[in-house]
N, C-alpha and C positions, 0 to 999 in steps of 0.2 A: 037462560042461566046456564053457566057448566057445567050445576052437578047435575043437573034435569036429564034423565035417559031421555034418549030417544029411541025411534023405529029405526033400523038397519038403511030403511032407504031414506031415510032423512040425515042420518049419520055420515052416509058417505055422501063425498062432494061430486057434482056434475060431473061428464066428461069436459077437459077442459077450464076445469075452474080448479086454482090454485088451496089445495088442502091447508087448511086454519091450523099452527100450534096447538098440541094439546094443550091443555089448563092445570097448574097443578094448585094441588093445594096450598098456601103458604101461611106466616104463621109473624105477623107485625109486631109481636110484646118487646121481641127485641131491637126494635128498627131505631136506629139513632139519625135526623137530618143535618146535614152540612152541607151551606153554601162555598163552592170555591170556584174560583175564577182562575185556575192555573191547573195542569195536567204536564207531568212528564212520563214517557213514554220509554220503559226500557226492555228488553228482550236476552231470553236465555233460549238455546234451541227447542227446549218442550212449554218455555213459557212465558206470556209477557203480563209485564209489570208496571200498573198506572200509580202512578204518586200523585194525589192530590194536594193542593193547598190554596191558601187566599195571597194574592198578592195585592197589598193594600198602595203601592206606588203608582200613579196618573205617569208618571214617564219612567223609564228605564234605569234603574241606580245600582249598576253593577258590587256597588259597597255595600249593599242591605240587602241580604237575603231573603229568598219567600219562606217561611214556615210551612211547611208538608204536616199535614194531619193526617191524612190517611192513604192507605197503601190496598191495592187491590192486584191481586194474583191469581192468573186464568190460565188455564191451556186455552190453546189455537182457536180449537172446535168451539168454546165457551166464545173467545174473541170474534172467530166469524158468527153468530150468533147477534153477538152483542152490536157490531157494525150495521149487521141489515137489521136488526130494529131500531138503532139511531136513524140508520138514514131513512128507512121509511118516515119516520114521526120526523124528522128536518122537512122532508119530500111534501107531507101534510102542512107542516108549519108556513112554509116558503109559499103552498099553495094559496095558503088561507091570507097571510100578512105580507108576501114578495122578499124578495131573495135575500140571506141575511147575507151584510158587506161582512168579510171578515177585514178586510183592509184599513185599520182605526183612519187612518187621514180621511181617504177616501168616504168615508161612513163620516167623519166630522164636518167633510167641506158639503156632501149632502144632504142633511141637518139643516141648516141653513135657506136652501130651498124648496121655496114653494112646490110639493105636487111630487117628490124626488123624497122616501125613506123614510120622513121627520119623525116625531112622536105621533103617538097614536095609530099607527100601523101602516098598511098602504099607502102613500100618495101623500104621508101625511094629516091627513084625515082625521079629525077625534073620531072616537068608537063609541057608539051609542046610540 
C-alpha cells in the first residue's frame, strides 16, 4: 500500500530500475465523470488548453457544431506528465488487446474480417 512505511532499503529502487511516482494523497467527494469523444488542443506560451466535448455526428457536418463541456488548463511540466502516463497505459492497452486503428475507414473495413481488429479484442475473438 502507499501509506505503509517502509525500511530505507526497501524504499529506494535498485541500481538501474526506474523510480515509481510518488503517491499523493487525493480526495474523490468532488470528482464529476464525463464521457467525450472529442479533444481540441490549444496553446499559450506557458499553457495548454484541452476542450473537451461529445460529438454526437457518425460523419462530419460542418453546420452542427460539437458542444465543449469542459476545459482543462495545464502548464507544460503538468502536460509532459500527463503524455507519459497516457502513453504508457495506450503501451499497456495495445499490449493487452493490439494496436488501436486511429483511421475510422481503416478500423471499419477491418471489422469486417475474420482474425484482423473485430469485437471482442484481439483477432477478434470474444473475451472470456
Amino acid at each position: 500500500m502507499a501509506d505503509e512505511t517502509r525500511p530505507a532499503s526497501e524504499a529506494a529502487p535498485a541500481q538501474g530500475q526506474q523510480q515509481q511516482p510518488q503517491q499523493f494523497p487525493t480526495d474523490y467527494s468532488s470528482l464529476s465523470t464525463v464521457y467525450t469523444n472529442f479533444c481540441r488542443v490549444s496553446v499559450t506560451p506557458e499553457e495548454l488548453v484541452l476542450d473537451f466535448g461529445l460529438n454526437t455526428q457518425m460523419t462530419p457536418n460542418p453546420t452542427e457544431p460539437i458542444k465543449l463541456s469542459h476545459r482543462v488548463v495545464m502548464n507544460f511540466f503538468t502536460a509532459k506528465r500527463l503524455l507519459i502516463a497516457l502513453g504508457n497505459v495506450i503501451q499497456q492497452h495495445e499490449s493487452a488487446y493490439g494496436v488501436l486503428e486511429l483511421d475510422f475507414q481503416r478500423r471499419a473495413r477491418s471489422m469486417g474480417r475474420p482474425g484482423v481488429g473485430g469485437p471482442g479484442g484481439p483477432g477478434g475473438r470474444p473475451q472470456g
